[in-house]
VMD Tcl script that builds the backbone (N, CA, C; Angstrom):
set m [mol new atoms 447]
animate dup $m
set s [atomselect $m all]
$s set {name element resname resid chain x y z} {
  {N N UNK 1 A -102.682 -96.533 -57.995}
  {CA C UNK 1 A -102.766 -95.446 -58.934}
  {C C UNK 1 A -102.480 -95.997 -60.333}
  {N N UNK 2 A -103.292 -95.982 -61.047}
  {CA C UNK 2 A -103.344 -96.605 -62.474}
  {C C UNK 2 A -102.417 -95.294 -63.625}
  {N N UNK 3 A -101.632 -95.927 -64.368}
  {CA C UNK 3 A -100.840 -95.077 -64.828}
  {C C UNK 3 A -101.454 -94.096 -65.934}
  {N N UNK 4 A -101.134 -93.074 -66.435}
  {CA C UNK 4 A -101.532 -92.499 -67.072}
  {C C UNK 4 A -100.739 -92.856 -68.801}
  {N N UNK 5 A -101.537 -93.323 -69.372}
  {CA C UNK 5 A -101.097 -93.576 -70.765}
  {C C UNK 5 A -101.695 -92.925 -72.158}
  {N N UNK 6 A -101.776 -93.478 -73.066}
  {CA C UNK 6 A -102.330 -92.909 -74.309}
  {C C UNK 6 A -103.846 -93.545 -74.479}
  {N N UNK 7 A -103.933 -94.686 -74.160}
  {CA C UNK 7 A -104.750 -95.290 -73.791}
  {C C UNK 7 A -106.169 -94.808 -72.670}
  {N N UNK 8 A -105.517 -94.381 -71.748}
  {CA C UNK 8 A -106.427 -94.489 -70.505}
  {C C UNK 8 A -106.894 -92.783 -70.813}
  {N N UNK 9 A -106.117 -91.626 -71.607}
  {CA C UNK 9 A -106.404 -90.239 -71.928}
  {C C UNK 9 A -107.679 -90.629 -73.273}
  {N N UNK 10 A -106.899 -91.418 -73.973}
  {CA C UNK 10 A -108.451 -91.455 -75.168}
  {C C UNK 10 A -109.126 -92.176 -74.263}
  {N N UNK 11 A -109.868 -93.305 -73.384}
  {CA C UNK 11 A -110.825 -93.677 -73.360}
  {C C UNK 11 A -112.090 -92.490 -72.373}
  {N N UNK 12 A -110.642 -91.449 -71.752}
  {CA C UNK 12 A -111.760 -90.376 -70.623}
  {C C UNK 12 A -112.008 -88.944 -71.411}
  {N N UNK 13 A -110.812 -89.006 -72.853}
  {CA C UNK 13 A -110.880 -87.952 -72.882}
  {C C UNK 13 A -111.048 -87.646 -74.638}
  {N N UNK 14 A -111.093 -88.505 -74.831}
  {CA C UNK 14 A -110.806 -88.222 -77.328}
  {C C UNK 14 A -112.053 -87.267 -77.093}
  {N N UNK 15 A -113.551 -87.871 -76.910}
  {CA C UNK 15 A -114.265 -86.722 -77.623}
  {C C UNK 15 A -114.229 -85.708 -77.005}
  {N N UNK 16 A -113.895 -85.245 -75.689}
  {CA C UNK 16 A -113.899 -83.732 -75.301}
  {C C UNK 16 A -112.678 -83.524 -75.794}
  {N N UNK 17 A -111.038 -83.981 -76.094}
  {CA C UNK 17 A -110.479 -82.917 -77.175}
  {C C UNK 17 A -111.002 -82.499 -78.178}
  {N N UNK 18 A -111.241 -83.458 -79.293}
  {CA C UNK 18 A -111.849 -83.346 -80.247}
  {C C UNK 18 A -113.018 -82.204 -80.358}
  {N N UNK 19 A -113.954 -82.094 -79.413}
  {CA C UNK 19 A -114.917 -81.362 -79.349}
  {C C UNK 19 A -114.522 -79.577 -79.409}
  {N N UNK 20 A -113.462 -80.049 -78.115}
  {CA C UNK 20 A -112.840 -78.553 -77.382}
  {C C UNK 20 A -112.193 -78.111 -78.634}
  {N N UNK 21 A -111.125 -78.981 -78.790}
  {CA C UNK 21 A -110.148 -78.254 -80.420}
  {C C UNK 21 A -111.293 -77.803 -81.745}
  {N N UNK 22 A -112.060 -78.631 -81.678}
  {CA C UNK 22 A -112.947 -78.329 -83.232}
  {C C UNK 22 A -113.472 -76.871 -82.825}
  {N N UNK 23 A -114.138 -76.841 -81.752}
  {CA C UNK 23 A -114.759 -75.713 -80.751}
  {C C UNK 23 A -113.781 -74.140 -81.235}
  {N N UNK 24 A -112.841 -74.267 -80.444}
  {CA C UNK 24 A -111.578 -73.291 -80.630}
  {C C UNK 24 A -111.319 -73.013 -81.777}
  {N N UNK 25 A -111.029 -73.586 -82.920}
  {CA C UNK 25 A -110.342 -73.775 -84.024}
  {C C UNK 25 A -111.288 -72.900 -84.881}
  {N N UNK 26 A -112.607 -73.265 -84.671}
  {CA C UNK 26 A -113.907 -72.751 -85.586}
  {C C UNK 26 A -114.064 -70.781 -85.323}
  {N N UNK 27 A -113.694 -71.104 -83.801}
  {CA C UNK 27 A -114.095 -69.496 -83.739}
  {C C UNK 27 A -112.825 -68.527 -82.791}
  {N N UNK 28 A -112.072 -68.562 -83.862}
  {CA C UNK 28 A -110.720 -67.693 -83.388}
  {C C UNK 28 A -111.359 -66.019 -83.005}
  {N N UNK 29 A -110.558 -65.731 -82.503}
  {CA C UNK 29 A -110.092 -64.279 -81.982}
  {C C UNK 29 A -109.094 -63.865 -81.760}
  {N N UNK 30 A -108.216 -62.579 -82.416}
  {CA C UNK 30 A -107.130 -61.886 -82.458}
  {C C UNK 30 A -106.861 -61.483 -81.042}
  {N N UNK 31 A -105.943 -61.229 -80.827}
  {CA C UNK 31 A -105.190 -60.881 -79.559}
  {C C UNK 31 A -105.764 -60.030 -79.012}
  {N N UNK 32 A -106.165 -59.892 -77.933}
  {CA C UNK 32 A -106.745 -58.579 -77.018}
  {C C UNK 32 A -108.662 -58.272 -77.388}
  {N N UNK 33 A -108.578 -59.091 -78.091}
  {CA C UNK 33 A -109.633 -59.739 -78.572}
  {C C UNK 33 A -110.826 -60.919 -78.308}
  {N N UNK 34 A -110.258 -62.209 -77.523}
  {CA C UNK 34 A -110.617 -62.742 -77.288}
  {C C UNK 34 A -112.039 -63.124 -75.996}
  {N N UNK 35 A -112.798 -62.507 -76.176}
  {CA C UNK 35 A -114.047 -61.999 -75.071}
  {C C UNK 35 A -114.412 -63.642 -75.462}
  {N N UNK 36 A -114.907 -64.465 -76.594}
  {CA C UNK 36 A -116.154 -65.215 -76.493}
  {C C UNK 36 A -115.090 -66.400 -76.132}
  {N N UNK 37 A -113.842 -66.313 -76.425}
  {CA C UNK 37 A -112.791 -67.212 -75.951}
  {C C UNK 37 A -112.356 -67.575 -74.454}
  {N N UNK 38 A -112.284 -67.035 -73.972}
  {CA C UNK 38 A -112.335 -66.698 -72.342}
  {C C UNK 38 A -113.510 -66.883 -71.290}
  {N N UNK 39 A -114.949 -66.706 -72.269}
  {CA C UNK 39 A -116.388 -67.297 -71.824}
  {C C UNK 39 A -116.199 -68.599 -72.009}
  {N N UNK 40 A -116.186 -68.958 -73.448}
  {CA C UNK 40 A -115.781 -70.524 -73.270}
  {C C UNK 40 A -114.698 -71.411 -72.235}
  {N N UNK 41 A -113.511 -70.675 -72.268}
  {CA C UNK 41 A -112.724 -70.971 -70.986}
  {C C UNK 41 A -113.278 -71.198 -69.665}
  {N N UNK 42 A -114.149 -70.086 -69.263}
  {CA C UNK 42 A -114.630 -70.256 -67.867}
  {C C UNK 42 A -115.556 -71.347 -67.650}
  {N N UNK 43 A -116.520 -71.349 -68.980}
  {CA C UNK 43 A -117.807 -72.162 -68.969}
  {C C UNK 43 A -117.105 -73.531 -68.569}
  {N N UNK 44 A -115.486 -74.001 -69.365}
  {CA C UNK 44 A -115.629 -75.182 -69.197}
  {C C UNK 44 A -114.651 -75.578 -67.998}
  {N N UNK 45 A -113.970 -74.470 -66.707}
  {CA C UNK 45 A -113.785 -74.653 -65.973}
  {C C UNK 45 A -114.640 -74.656 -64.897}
  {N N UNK 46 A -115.867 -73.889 -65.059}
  {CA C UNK 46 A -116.694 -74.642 -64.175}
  {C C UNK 46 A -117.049 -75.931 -64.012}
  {N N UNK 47 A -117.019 -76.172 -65.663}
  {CA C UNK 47 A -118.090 -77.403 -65.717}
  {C C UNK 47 A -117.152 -78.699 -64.943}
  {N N UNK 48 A -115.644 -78.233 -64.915}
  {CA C UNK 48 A -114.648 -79.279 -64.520}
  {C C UNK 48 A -114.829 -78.898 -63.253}
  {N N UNK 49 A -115.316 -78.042 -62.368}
  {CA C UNK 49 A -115.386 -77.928 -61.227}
  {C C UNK 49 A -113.850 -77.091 -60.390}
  {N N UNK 50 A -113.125 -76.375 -61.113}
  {CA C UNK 50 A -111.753 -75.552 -61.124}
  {C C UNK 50 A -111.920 -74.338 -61.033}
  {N N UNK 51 A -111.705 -73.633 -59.590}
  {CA C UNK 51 A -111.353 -72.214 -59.417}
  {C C UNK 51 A -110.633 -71.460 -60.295}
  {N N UNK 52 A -110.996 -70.471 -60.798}
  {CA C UNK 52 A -110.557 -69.418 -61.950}
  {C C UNK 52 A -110.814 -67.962 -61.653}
  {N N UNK 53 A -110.002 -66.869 -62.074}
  {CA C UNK 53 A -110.667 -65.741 -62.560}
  {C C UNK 53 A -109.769 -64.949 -63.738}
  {N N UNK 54 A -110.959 -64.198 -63.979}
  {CA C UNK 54 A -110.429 -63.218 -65.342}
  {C C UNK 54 A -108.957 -62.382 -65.183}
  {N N UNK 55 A -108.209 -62.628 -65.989}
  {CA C UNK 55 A -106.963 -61.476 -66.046}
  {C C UNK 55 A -106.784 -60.821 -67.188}
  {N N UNK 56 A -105.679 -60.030 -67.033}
  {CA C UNK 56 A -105.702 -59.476 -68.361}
  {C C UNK 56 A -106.389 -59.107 -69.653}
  {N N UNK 57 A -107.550 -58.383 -69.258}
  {CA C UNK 57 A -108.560 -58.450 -69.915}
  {C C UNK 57 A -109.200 -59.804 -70.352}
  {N N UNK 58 A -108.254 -60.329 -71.297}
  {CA C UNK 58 A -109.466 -61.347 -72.068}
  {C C UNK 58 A -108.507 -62.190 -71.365}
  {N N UNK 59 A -107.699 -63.196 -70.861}
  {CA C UNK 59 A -107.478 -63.923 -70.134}
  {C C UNK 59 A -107.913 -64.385 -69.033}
  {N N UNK 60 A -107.598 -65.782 -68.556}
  {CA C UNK 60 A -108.125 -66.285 -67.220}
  {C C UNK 60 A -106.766 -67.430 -66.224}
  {N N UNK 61 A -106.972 -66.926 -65.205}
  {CA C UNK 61 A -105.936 -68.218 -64.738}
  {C C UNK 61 A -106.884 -68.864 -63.649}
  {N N UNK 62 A -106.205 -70.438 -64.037}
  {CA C UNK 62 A -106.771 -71.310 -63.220}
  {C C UNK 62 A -105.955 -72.230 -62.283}
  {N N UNK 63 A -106.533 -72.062 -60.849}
  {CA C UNK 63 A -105.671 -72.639 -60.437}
  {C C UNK 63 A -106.289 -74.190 -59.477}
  {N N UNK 64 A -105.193 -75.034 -59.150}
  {CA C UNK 64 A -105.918 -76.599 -58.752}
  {C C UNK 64 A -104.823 -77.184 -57.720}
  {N N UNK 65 A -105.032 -77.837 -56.307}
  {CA C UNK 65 A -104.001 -77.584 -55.707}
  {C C UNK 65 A -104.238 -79.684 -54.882}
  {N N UNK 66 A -102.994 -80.023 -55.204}
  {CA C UNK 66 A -103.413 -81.422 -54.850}
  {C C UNK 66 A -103.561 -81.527 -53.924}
  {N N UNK 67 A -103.455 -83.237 -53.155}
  {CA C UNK 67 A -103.708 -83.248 -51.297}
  {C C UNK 67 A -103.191 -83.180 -51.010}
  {N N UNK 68 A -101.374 -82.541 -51.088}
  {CA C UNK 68 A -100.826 -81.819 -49.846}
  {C C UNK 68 A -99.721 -80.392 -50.360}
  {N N UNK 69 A -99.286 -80.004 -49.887}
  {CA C UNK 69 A -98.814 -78.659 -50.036}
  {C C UNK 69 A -97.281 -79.446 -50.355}
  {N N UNK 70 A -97.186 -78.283 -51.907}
  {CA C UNK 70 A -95.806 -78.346 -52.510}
  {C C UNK 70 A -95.528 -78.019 -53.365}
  {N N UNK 71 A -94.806 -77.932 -53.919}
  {CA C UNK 71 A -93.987 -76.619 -55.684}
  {C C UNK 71 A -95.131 -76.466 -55.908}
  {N N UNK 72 A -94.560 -75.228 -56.775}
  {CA C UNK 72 A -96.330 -74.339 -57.591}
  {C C UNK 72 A -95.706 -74.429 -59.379}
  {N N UNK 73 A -96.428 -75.419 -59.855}
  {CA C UNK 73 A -96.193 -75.549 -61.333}
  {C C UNK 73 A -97.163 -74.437 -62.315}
  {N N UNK 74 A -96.478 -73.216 -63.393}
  {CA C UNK 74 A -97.238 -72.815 -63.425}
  {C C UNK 74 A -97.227 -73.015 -65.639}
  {N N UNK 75 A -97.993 -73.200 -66.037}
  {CA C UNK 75 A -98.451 -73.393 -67.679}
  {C C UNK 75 A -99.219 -72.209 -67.962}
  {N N UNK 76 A -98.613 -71.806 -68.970}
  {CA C UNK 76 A -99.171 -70.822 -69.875}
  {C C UNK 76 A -99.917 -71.223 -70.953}
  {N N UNK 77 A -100.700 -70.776 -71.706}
  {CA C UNK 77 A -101.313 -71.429 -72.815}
  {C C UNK 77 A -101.597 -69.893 -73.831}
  {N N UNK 78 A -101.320 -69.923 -74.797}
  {CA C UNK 78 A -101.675 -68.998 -75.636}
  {C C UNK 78 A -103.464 -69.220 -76.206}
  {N N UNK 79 A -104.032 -67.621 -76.342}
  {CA C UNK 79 A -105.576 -68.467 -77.092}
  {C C UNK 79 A -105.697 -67.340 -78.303}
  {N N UNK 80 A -105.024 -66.618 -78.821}
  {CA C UNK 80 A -104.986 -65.875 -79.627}
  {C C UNK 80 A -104.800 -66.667 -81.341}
  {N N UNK 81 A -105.770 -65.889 -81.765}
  {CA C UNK 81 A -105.382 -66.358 -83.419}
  {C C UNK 81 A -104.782 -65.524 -84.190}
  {N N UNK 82 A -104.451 -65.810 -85.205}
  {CA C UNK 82 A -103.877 -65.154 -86.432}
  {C C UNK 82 A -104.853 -64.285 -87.451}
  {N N UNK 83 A -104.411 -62.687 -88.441}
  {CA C UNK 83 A -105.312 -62.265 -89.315}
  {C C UNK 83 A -105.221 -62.830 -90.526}
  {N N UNK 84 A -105.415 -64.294 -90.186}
  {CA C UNK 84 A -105.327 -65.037 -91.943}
  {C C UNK 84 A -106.980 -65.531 -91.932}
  {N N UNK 85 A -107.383 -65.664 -93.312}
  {CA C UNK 85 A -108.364 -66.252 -93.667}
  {C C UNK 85 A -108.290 -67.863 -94.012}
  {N N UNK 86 A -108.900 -68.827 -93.399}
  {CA C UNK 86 A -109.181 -69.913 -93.733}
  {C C UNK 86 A -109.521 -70.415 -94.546}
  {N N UNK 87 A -108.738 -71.553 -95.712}
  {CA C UNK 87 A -109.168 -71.991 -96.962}
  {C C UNK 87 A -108.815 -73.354 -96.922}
  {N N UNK 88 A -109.094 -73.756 -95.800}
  {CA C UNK 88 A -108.891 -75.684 -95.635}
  {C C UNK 88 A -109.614 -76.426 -96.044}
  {N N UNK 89 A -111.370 -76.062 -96.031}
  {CA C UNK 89 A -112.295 -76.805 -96.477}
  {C C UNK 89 A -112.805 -78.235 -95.493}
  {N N UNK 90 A -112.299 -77.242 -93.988}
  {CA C UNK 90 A -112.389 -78.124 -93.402}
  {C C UNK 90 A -114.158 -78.272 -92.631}
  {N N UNK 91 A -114.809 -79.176 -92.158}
  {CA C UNK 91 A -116.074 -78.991 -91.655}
  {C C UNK 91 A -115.888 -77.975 -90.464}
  {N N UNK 92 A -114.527 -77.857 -89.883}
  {CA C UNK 92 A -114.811 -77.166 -88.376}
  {C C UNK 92 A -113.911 -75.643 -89.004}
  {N N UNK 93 A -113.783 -75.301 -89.980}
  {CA C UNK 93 A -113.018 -73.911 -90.231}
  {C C UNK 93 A -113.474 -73.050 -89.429}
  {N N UNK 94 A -112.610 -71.994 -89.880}
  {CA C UNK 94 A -112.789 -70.455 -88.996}
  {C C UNK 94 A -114.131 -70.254 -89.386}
  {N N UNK 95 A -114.892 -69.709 -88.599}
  {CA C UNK 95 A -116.557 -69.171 -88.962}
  {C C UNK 95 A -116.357 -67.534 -88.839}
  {N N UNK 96 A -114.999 -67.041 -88.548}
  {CA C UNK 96 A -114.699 -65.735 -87.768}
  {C C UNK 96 A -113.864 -64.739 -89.772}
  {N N UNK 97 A -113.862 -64.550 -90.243}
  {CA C UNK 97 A -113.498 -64.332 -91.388}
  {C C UNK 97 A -112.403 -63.422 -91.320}
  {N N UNK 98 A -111.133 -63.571 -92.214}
  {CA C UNK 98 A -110.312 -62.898 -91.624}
  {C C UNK 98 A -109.160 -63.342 -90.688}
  {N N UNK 99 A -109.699 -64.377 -89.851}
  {CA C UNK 99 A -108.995 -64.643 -88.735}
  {C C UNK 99 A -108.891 -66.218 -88.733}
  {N N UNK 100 A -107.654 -66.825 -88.205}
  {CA C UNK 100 A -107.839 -68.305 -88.455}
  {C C UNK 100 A -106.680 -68.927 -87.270}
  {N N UNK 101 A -106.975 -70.043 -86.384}
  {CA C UNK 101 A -105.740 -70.413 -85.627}
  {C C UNK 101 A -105.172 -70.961 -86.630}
  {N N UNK 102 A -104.269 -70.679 -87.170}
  {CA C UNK 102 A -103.074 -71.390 -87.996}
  {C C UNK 102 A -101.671 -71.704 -87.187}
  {N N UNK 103 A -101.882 -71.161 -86.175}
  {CA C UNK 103 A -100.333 -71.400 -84.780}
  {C C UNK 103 A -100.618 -71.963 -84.255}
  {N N UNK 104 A -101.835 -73.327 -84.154}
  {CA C UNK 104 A -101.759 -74.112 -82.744}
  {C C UNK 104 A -102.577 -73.981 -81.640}
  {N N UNK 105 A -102.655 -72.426 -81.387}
  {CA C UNK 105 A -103.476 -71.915 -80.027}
  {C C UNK 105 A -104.101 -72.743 -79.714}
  {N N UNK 106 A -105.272 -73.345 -80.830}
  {CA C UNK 106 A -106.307 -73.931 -80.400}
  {C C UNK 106 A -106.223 -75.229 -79.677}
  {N N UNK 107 A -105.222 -76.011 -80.224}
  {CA C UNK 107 A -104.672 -77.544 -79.329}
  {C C UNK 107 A -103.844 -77.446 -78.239}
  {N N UNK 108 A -103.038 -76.374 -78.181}
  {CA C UNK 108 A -102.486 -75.578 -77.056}
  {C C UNK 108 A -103.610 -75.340 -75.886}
  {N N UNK 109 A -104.819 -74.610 -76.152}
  {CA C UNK 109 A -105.816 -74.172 -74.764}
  {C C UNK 109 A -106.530 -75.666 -75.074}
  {N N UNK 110 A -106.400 -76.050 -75.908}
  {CA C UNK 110 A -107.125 -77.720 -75.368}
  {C C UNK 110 A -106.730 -78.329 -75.001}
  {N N UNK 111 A -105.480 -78.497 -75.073}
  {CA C UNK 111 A -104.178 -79.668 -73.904}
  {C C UNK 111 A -104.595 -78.814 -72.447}
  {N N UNK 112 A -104.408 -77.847 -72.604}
  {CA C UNK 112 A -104.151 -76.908 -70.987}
  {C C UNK 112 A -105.627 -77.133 -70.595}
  {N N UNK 113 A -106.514 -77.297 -70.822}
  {CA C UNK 113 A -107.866 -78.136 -70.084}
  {C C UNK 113 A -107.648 -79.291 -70.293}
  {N N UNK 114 A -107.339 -79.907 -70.727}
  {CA C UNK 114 A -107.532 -81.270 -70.539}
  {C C UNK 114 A -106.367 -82.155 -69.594}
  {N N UNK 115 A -105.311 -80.847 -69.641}
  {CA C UNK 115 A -104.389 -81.329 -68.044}
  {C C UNK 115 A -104.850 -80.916 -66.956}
  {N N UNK 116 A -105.373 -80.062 -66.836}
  {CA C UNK 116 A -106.108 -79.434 -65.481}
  {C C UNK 116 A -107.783 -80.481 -65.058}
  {N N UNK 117 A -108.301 -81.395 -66.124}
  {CA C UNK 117 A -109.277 -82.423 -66.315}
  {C C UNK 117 A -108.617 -83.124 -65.726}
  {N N UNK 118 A -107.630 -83.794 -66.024}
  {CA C UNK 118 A -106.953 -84.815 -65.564}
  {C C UNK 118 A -106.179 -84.704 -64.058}
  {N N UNK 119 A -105.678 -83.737 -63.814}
  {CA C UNK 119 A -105.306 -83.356 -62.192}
  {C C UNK 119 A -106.299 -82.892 -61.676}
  {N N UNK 120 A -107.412 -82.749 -62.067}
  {CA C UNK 120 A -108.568 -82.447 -61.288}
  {C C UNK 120 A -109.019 -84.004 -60.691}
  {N N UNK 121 A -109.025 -84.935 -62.045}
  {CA C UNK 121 A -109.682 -86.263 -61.665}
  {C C UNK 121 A -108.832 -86.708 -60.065}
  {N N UNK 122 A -107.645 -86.519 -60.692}
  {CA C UNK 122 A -105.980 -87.489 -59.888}
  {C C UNK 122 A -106.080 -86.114 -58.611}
  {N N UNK 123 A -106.260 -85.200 -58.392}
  {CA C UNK 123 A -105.981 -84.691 -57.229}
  {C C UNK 123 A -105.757 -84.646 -55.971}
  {N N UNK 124 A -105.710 -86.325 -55.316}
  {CA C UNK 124 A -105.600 -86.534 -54.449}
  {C C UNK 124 A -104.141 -87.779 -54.698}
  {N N UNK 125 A -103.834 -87.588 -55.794}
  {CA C UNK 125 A -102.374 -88.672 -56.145}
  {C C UNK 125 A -101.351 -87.602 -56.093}
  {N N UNK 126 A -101.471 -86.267 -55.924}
  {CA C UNK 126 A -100.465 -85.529 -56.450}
  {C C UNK 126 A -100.212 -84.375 -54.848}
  {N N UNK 127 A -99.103 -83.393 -55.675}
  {CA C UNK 127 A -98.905 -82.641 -54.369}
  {C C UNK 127 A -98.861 -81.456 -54.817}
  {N N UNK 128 A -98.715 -80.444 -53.976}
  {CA C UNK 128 A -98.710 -79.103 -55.056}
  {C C UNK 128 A -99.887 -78.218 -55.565}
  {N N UNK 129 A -99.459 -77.250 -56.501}
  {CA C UNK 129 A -100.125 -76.423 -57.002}
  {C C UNK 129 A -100.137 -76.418 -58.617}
  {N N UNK 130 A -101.220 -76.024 -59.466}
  {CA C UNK 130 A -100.710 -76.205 -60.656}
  {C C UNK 130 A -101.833 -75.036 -61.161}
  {N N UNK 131 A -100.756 -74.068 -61.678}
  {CA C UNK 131 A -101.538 -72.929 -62.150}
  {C C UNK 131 A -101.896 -72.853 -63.948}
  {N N UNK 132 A -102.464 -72.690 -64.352}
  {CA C UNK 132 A -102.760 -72.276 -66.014}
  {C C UNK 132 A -102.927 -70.972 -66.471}
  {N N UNK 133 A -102.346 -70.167 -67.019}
  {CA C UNK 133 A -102.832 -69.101 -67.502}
  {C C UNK 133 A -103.015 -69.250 -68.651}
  {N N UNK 134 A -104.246 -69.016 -69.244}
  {CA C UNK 134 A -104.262 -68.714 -70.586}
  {C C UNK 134 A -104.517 -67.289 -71.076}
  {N N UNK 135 A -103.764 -66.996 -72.119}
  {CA C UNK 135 A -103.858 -65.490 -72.681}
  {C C UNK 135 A -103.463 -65.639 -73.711}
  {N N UNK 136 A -103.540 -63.992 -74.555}
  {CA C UNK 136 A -103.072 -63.666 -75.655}
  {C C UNK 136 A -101.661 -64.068 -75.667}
  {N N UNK 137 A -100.679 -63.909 -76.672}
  {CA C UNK 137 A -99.296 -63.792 -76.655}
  {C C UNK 137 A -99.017 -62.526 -76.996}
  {N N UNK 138 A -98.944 -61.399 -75.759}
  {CA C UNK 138 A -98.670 -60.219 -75.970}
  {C C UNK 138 A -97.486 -59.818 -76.619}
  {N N UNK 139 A -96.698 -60.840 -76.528}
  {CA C UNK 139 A -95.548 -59.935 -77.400}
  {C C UNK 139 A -95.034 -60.789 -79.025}
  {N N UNK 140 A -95.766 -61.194 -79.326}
  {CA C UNK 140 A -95.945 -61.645 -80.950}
  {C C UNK 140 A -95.854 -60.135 -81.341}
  {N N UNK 141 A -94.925 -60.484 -82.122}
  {CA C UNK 141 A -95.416 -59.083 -83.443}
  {C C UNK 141 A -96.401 -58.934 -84.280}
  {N N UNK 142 A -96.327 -58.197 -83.926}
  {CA C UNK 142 A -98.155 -57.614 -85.162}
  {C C UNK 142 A -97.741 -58.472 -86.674}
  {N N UNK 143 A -98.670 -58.952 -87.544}
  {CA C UNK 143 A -97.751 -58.974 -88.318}
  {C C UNK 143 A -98.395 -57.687 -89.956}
  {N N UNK 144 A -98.194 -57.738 -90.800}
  {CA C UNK 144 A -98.677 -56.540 -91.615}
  {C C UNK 144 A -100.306 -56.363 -91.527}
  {N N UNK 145 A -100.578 -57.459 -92.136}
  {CA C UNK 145 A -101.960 -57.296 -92.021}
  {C C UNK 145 A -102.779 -56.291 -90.637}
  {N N UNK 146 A -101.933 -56.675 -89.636}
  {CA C UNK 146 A -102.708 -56.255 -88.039}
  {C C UNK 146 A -102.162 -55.001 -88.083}
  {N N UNK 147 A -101.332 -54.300 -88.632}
  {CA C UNK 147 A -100.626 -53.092 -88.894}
  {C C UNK 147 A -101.561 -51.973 -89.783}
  {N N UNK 148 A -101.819 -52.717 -90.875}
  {CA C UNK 148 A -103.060 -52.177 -91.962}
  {C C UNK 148 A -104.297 -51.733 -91.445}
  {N N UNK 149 A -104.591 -52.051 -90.291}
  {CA C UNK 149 A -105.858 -52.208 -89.724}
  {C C UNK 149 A -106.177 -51.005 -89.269}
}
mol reanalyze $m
mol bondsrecalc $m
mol representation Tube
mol addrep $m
């Protein structure tokens, strides 16, 4: 079993973060909100070949279970954005106006695929269960802006 390093994650994995985060980052959605966020979610747990289904409205949990039975690890991932407008000037900005991940979400639901990529690959090195939920963060406070609305 070849170890898992910084190394051996960029050579299987830089451009699908990169891709996934630029992906996310570009097209936020507010909490309870997130419909085209959650399509993208599924699309790319199929494509990893990972049992899933829809929860919580716009949420999904995924689950992946190694070659033998044992603890159930379970990760949350937030995919909700913020009602700020984007002024980074970045090539991958918000395209969503109004709305911008400025908290992270977006490298947050891209780590949480790209660990479930990686115990998908290794699934027969490991034991157990390893669940993902990704969702809104229902209990963030609104903040004014989402109040105004």
């Amino acid at each position: 079993m070849e170890a898992i390093s910084v190394q051996w994650i960029e050579e299987r994995l830089d451009g699908y973060l990169r891709d996934t985060y630029k992906h996310l980052h570009m097209h936020p959605e507010l909490s309870k909100e997130e419909t085209n966020t959650q399509l993208f979610i599924q699309q790319e747990l199929d494509r990893i070949g990972i049992e899933h289904k829809a929860m919580a409205k716009t949420g999904v949990c995924a689950e992946i279970t190694g070659a033998n039975p044992g603890k159930t690890i379970l990760m949350r991932c937030d995919i909700d954005a913020l009602p700020i407008e984007e002024d980074t000037g970045l090539e991958y900005s918000s395209k969503n106006k109004g709305t911008m991940h400025a908290c992270g979400h977006d490298a947050h639901t891209t780590i949480g695929l790209a660990i479930l990529t990686i115990l998908k690959e290794r699934k027969d090195e490991w034991n157990g269960t390893e669940q993902l939920k990704l969702c809104s963060n229902r209990r963030k406070k609104r903040s004014q802006a989402e109040r105004n609305r």
